[in-house]
Backbone atoms as SQL, in Angstrom:
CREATE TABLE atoms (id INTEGER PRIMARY KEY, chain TEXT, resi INTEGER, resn TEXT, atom TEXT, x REAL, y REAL, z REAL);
INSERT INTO atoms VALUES
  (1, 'A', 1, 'UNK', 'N', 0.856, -1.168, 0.000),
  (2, 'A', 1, 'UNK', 'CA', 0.000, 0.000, 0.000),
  (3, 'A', 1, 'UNK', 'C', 0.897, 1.225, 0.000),
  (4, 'A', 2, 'UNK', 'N', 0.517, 1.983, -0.913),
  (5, 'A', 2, 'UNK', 'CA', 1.453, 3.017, -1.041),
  (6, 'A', 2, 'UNK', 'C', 1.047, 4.473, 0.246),
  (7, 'A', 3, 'UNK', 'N', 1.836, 5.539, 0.125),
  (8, 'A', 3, 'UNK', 'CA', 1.821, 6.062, 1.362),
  (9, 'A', 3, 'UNK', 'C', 0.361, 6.764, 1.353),
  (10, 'A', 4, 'UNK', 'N', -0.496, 7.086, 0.154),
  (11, 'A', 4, 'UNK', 'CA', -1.853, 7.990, -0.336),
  (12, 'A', 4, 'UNK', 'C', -2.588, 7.395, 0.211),
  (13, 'A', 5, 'UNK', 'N', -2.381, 5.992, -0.436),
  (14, 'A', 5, 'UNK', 'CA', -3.813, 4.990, 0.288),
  (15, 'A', 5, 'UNK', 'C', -3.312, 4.762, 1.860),
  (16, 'A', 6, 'UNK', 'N', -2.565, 4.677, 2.650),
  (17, 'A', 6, 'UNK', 'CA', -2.532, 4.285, 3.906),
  (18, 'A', 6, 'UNK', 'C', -3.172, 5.492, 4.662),
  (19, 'A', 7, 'UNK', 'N', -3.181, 7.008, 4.607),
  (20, 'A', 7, 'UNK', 'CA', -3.603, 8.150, 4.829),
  (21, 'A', 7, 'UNK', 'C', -4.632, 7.990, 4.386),
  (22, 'A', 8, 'UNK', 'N', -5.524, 7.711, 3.493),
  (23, 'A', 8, 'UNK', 'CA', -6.947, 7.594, 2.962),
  (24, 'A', 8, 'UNK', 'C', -7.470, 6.674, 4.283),
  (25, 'A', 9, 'UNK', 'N', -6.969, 5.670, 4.065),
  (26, 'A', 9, 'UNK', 'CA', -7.571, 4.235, 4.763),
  (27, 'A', 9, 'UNK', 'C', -7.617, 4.965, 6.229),
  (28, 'A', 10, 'UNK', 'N', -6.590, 5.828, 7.027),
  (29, 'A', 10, 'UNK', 'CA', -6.579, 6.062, 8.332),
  (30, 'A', 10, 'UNK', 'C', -7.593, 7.110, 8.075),
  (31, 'A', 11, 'UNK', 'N', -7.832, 8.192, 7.402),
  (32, 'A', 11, 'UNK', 'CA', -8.783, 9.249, 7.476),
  (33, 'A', 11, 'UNK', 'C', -10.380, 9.053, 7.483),
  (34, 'A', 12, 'UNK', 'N', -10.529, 8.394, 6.346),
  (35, 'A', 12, 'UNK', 'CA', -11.719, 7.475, 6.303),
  (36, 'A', 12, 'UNK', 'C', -11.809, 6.310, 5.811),
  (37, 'A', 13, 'UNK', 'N', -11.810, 5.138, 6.667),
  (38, 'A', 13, 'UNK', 'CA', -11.627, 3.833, 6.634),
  (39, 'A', 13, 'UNK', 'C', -13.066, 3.359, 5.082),
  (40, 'A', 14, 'UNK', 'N', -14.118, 3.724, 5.172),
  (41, 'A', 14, 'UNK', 'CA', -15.124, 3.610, 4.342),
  (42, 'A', 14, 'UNK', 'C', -15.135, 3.807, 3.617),
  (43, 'A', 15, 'UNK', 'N', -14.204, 4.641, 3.231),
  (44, 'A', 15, 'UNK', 'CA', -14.033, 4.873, 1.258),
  (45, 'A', 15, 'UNK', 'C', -12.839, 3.598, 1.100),
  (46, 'A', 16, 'UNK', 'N', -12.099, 3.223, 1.791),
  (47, 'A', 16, 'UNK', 'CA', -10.653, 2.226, 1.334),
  (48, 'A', 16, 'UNK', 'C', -11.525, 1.281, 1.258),
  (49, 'A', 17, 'UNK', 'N', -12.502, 0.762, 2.293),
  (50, 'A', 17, 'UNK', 'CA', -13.293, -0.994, 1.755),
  (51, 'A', 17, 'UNK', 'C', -14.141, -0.273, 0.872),
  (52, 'A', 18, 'UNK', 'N', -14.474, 0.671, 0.488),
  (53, 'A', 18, 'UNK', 'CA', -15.425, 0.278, -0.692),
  (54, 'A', 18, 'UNK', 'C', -14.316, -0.174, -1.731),
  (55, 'A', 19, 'UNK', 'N', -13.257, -0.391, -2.113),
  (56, 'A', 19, 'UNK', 'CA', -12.384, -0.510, -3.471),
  (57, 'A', 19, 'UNK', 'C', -12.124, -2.210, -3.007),
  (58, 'A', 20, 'UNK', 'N', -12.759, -2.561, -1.777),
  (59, 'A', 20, 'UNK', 'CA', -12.322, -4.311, -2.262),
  (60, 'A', 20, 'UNK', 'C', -13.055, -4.911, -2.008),
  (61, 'A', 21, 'UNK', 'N', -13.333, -6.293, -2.562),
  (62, 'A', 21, 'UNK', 'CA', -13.968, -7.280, -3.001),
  (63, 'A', 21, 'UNK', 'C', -14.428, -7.868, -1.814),
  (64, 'A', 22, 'UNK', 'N', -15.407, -8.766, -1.870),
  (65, 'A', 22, 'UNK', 'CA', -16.236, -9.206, -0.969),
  (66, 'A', 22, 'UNK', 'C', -15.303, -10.369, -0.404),
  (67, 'A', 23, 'UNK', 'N', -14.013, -11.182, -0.899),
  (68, 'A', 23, 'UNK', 'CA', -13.156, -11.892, -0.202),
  (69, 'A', 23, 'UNK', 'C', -12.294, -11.189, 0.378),
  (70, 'A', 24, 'UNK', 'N', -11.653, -9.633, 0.045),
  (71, 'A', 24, 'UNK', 'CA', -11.080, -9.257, 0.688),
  (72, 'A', 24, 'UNK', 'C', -11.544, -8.464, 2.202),
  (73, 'A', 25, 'UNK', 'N', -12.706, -8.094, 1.917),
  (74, 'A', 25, 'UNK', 'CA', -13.383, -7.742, 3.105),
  (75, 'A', 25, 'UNK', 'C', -13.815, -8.581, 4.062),
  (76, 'A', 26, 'UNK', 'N', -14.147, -10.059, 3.727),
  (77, 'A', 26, 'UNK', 'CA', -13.874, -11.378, 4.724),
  (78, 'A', 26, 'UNK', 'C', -12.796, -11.790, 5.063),
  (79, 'A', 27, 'UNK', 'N', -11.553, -11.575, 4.516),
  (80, 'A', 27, 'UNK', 'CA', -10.234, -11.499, 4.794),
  (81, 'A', 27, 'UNK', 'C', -9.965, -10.721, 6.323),
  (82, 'A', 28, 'UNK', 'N', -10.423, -9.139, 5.650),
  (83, 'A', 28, 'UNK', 'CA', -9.917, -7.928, 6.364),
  (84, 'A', 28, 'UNK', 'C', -11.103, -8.231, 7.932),
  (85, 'A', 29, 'UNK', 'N', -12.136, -8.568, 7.590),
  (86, 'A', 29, 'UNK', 'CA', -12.906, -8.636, 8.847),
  (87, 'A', 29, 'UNK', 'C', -12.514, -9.740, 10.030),
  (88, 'A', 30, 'UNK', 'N', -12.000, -11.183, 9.313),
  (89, 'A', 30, 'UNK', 'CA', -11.733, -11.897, 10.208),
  (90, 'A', 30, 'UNK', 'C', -10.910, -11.540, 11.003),
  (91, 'A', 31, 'UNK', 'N', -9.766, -11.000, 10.635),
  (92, 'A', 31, 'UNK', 'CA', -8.595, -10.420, 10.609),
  (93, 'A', 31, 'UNK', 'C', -8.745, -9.450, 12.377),
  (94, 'A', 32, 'UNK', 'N', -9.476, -8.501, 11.815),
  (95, 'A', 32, 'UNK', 'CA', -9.963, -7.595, 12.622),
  (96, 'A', 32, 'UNK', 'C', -10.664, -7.821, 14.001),
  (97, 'A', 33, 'UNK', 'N', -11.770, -8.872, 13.804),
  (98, 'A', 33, 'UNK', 'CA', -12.615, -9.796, 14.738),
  (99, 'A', 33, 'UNK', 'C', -11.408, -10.028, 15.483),
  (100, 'A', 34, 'UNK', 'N', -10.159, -10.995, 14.979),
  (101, 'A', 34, 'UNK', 'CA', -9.104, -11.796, 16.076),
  (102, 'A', 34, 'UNK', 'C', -8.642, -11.083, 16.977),
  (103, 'A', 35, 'UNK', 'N', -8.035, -10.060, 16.166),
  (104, 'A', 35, 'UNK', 'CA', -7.616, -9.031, 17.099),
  (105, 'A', 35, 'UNK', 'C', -8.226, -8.722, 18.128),
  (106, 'A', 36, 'UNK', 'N', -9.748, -8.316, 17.266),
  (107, 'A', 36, 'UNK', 'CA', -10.543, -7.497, 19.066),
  (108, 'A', 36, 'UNK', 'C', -10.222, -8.134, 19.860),
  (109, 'A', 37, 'UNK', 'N', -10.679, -9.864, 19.958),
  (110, 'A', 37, 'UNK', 'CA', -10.920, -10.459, 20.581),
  (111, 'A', 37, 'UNK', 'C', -9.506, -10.997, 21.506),
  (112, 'A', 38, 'UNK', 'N', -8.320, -10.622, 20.595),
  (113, 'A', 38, 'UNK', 'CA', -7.247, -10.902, 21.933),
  (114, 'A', 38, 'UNK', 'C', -7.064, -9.203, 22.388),
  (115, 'A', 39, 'UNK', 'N', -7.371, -8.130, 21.963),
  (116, 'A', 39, 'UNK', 'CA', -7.199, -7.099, 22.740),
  (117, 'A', 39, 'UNK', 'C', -8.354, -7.192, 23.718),
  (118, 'A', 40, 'UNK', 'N', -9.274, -7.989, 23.746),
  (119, 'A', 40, 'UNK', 'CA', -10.229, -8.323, 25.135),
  (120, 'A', 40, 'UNK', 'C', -9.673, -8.784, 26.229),
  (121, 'A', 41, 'UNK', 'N', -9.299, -10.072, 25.625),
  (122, 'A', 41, 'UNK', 'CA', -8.633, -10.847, 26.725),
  (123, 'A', 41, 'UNK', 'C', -7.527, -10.402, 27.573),
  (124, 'A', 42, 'UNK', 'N', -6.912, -9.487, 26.502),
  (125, 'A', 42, 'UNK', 'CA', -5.865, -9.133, 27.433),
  (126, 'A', 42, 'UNK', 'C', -6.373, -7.680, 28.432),
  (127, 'A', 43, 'UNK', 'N', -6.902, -6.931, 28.145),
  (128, 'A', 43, 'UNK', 'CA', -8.010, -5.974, 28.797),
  (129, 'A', 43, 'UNK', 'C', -8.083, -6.831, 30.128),
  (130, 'A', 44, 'UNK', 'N', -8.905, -8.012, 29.833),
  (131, 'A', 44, 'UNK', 'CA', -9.268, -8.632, 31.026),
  (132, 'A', 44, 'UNK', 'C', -8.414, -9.331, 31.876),
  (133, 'A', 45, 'UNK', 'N', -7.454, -10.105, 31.199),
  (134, 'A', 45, 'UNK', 'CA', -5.848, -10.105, 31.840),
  (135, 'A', 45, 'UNK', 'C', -5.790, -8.876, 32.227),
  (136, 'A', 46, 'UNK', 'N', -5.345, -7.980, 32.136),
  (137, 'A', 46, 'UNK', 'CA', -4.680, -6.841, 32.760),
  (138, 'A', 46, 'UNK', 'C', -5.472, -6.115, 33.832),
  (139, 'A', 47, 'UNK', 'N', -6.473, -6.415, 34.158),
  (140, 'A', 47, 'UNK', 'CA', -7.541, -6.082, 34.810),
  (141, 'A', 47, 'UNK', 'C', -6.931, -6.840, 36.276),
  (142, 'A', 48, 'UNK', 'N', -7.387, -8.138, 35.936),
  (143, 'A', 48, 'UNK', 'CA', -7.117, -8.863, 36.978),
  (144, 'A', 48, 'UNK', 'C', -5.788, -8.998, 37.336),
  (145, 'A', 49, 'UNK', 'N', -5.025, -8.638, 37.207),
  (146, 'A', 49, 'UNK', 'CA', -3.400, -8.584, 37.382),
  (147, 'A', 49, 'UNK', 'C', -3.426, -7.040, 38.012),
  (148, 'A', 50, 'UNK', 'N', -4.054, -6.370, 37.825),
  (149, 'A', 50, 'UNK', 'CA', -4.162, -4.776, 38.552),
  (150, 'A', 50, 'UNK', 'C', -3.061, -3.757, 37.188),
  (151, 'A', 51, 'UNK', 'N', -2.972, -4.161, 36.375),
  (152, 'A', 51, 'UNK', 'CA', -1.764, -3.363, 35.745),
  (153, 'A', 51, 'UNK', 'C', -3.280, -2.598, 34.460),
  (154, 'A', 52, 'UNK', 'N', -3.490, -1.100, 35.113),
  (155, 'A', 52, 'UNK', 'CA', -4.281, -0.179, 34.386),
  (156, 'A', 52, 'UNK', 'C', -3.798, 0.085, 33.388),
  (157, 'A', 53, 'UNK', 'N', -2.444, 0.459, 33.196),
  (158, 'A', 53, 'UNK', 'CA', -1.863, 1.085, 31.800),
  (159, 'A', 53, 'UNK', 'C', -2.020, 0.231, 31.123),
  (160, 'A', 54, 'UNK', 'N', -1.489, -1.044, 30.957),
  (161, 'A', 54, 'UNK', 'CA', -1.758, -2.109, 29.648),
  (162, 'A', 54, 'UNK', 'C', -3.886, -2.306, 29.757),
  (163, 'A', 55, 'UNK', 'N', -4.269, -2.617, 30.438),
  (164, 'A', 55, 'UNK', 'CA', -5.567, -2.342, 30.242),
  (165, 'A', 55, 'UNK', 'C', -6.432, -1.265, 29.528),
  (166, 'A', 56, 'UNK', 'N', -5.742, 0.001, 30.247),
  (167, 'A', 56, 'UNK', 'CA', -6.578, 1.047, 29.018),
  (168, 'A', 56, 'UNK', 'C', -5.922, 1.283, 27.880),
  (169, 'A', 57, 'UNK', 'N', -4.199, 0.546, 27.583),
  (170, 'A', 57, 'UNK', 'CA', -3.918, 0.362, 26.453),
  (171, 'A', 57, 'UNK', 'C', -5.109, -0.672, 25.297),
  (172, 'A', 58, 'UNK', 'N', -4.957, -1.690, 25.896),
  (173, 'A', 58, 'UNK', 'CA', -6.518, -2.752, 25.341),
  (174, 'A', 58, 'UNK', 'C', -7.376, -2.619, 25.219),
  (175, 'A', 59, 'UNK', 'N', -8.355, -1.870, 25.851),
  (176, 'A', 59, 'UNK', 'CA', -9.249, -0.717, 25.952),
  (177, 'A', 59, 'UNK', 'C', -9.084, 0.093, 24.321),
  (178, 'A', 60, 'UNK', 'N', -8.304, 0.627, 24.738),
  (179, 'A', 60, 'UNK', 'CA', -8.104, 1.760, 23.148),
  (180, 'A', 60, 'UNK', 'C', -7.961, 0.763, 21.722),
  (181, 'A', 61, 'UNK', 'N', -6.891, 0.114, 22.251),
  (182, 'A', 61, 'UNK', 'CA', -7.082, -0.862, 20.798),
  (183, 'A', 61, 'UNK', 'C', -7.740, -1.348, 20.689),
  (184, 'A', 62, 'UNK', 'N', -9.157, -2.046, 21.274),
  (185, 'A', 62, 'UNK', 'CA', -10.094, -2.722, 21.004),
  (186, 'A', 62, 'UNK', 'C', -11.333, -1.735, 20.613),
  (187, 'A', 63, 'UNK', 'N', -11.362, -0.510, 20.990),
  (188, 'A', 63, 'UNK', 'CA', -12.467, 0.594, 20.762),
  (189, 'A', 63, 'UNK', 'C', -12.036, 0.543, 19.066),
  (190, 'A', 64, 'UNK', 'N', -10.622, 1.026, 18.618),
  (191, 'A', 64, 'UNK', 'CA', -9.876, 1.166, 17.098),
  (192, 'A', 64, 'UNK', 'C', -10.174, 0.194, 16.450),
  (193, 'A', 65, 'UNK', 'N', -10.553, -1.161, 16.629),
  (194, 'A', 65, 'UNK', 'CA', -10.593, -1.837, 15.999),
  (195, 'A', 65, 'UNK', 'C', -12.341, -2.091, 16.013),
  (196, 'A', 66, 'UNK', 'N', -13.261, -1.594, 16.917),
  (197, 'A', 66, 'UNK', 'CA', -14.114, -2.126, 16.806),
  (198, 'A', 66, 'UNK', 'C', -14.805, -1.340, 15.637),
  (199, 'A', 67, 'UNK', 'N', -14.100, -0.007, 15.663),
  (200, 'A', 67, 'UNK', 'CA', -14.287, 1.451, 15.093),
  (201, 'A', 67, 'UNK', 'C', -13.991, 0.663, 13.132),
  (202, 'A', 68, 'UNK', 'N', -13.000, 0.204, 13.203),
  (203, 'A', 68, 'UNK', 'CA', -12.946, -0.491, 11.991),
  (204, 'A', 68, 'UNK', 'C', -14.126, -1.323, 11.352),
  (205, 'A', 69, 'UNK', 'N', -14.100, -2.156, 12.457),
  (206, 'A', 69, 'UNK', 'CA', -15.490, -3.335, 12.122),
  (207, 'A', 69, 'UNK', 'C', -16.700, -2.266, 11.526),
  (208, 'A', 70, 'UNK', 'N', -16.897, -1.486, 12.260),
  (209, 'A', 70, 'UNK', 'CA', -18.359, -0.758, 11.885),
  (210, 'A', 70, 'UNK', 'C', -18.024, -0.304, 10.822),
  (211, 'A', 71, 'UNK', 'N', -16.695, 0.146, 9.978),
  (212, 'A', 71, 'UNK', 'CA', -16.612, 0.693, 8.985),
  (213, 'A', 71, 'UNK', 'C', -17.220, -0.279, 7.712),
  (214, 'A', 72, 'UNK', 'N', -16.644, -1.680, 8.041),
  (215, 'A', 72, 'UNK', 'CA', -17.268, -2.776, 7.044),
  (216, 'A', 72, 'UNK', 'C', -18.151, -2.932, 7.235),
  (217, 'A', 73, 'UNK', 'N', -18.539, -2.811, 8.691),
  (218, 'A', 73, 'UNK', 'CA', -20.284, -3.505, 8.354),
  (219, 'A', 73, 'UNK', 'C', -21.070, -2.134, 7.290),
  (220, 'A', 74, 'UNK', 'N', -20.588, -0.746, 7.613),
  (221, 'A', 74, 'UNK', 'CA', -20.982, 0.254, 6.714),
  (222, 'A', 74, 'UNK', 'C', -21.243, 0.044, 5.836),
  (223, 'A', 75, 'UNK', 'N', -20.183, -0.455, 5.375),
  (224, 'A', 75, 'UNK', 'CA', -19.779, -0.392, 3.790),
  (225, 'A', 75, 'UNK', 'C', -20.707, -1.940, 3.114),
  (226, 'A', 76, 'UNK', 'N', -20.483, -3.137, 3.429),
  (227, 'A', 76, 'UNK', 'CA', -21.570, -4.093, 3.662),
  (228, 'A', 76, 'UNK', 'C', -23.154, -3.945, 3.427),
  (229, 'A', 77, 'UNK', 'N', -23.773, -2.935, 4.209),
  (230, 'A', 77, 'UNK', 'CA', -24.861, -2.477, 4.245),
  (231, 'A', 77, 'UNK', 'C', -25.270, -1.716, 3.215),
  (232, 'A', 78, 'UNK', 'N', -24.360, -0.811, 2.660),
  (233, 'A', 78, 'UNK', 'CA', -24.670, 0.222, 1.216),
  (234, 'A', 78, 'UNK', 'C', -24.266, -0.583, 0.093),
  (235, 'A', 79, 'UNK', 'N', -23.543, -1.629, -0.057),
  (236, 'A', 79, 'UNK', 'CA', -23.327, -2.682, -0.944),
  (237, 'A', 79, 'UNK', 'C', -24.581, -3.359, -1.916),
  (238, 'A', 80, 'UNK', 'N', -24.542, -2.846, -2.781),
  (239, 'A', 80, 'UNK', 'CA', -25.413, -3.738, -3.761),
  (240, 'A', 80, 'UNK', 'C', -25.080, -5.158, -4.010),
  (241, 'A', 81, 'UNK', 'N', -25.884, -5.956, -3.658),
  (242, 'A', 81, 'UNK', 'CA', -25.034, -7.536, -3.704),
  (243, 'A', 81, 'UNK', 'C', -25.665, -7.579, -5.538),
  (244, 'A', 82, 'UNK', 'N', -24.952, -8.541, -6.320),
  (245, 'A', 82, 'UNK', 'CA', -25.068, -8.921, -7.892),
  (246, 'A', 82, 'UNK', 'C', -25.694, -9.974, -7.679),
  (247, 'A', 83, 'UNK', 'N', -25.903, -11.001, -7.008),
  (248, 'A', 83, 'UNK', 'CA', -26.830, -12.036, -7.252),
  (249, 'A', 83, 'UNK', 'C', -27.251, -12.792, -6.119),
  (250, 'A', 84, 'UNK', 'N', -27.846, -13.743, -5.713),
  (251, 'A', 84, 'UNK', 'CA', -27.988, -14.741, -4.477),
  (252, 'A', 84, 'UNK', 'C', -26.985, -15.027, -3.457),
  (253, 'A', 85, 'UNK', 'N', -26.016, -15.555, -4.106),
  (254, 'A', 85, 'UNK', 'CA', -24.793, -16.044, -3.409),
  (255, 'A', 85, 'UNK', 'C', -23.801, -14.885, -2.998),
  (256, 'A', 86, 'UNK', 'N', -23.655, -13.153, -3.301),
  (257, 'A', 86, 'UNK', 'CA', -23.391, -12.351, -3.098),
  (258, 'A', 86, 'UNK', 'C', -24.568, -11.763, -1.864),
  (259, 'A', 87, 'UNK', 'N', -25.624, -11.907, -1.738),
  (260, 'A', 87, 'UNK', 'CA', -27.032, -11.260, -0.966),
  (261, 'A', 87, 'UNK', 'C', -26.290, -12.482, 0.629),
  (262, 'A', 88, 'UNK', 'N', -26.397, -13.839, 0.344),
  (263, 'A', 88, 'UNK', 'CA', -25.672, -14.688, 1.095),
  (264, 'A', 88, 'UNK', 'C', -24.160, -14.418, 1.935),
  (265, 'A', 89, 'UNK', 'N', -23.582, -14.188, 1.087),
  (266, 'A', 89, 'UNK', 'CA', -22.159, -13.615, 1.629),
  (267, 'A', 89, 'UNK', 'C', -22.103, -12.588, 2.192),
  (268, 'A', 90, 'UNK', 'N', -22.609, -11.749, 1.846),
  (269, 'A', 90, 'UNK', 'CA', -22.819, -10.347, 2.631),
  (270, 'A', 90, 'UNK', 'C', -23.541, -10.689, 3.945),
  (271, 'A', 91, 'UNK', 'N', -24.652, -11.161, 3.707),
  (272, 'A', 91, 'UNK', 'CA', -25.443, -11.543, 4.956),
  (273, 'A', 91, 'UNK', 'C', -24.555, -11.944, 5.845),
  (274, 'A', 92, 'UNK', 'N', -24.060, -13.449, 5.738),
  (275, 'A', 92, 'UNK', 'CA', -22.873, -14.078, 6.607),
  (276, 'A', 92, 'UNK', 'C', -22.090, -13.212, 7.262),
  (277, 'A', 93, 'UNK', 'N', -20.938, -12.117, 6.427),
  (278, 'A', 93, 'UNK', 'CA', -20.506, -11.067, 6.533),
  (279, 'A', 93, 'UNK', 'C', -20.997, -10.166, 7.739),
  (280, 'A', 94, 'UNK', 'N', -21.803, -9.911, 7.575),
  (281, 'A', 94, 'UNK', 'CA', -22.476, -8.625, 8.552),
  (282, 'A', 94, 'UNK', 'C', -23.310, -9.047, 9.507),
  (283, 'A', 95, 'UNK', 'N', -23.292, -10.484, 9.484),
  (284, 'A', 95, 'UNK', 'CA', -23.438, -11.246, 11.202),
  (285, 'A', 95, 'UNK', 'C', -22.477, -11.488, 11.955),
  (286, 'A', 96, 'UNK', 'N', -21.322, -11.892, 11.066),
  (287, 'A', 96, 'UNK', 'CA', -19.770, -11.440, 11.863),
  (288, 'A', 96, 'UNK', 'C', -19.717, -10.366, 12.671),
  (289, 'A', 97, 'UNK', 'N', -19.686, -9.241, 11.416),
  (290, 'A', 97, 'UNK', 'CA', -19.293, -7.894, 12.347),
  (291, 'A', 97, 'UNK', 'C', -20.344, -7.420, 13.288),
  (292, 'A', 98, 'UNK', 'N', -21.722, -7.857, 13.184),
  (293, 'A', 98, 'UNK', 'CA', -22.494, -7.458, 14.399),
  (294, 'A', 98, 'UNK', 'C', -22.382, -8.336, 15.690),
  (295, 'A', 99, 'UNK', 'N', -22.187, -9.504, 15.507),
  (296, 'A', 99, 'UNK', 'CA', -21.765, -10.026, 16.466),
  (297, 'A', 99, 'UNK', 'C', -20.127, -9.696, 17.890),
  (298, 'A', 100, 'UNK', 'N', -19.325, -9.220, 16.094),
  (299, 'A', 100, 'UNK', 'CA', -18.066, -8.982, 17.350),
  (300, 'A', 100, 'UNK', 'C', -18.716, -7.211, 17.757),
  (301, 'A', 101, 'UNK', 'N', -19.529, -6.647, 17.249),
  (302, 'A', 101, 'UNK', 'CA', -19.648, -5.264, 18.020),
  (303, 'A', 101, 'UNK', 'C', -20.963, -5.561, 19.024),
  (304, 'A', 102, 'UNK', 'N', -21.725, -6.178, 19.152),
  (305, 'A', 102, 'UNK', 'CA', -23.145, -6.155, 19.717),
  (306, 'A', 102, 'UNK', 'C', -22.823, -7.725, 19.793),
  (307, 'A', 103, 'UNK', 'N', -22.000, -8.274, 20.985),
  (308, 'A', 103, 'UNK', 'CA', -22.224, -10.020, 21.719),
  (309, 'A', 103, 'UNK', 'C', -23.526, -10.386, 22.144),
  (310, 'A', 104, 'UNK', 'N', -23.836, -12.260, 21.495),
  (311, 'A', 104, 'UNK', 'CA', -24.584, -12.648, 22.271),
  (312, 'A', 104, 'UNK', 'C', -26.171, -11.928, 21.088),
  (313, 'A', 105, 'UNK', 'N', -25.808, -10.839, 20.827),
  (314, 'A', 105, 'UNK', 'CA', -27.206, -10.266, 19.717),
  (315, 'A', 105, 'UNK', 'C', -27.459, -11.375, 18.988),
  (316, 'A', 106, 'UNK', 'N', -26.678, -11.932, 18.366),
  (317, 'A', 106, 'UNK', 'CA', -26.565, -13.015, 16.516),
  (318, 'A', 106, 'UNK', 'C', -26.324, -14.192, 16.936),
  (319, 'A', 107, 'UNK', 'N', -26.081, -14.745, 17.903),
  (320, 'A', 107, 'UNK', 'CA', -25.373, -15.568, 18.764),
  (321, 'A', 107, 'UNK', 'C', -24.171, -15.831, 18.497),
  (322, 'A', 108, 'UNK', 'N', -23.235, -16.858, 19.527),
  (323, 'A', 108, 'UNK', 'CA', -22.107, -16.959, 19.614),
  (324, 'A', 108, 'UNK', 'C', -21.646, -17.812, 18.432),
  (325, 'A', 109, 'UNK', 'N', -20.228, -17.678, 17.939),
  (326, 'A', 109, 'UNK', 'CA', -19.669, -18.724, 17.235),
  (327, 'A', 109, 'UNK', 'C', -19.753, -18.807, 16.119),
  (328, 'A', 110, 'UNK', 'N', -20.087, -17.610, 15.691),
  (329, 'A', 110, 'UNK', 'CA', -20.242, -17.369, 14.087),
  (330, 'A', 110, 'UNK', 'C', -18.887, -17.508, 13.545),
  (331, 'A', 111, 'UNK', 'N', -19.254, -17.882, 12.254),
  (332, 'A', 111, 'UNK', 'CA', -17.328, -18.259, 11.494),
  (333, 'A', 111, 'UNK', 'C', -18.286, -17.481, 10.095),
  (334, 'A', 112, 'UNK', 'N', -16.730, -16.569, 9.704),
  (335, 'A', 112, 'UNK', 'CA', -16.611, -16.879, 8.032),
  (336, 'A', 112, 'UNK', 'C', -16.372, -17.881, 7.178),
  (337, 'A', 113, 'UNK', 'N', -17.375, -18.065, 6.613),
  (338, 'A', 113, 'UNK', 'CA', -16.593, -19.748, 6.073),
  (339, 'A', 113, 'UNK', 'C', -17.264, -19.639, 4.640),
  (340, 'A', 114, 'UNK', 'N', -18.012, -19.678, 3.944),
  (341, 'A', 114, 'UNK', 'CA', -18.014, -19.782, 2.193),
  (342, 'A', 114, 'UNK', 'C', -17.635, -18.491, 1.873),
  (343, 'A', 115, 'UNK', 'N', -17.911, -17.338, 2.170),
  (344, 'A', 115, 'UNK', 'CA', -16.814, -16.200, 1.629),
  (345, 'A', 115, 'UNK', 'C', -15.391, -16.347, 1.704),
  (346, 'A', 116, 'UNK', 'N', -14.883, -16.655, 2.773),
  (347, 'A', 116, 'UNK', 'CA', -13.528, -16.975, 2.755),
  (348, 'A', 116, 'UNK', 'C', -13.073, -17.631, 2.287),
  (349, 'A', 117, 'UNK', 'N', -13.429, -18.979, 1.789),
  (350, 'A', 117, 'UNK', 'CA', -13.172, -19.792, 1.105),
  (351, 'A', 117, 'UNK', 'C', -13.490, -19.881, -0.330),
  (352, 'A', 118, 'UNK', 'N', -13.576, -18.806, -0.661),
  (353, 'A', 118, 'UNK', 'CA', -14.112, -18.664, -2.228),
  (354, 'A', 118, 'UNK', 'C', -15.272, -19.131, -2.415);
């Protein structure tokens, strides 16, 4: 990524996923999901260990990243799907990202799995 698009992507994350494809945005979401989910744990590690600074460090990175997620599910949502299996993928898609922002809503244990897999 050259230095234009990395400044685009940080300024407004919603114009950079609109330019990629519905595997790369299951790519970029899983991606994103993992993360939150170990900047949780460790939040909660650091909690219980009493050490605040790495906690509201985890804290922040998990707000940044959740801040991301909503950008795809954005972008997801204004998406014209082209046929069935695109209306499908998207769907799948944007039960991911509501799930890692709103737990327990979609229920637990959702996977990307036929978008990602081509």
């Amino acid at each position: 990524m050259n230095t234009k698009d990395h400044d685009a992507a940080k300024a407004a994350p919603e114009m950079f996923f609109s330019n990629m494809s519905m595997l790369d945005l299951a790519s970029a979401l899983s991606a994103l999901v993992s993360m939150r989910t170990t900047a949780g744990l460790t939040s909660n590690l650091a909690n219980q260990m009493k050490r605040d600074d790495l906690e509201d460090f985890a804290d922040a990175l998990s707000e940044a990243l959740g801040d991301q997620i909503e950008a795809i599910e954005t972008e997801l949502l204004g998406r014209s799907p082209l046929d069935a299996a695109d209306i499908a993928d998207r769907d799948e898609l944007l039960a991911v990202a509501a799930n890692a922002l709103r737990p327990g809503e979609h229920g637990a244990n959702l996977r990307i799995g036929r978008v990602s897999n081509g």
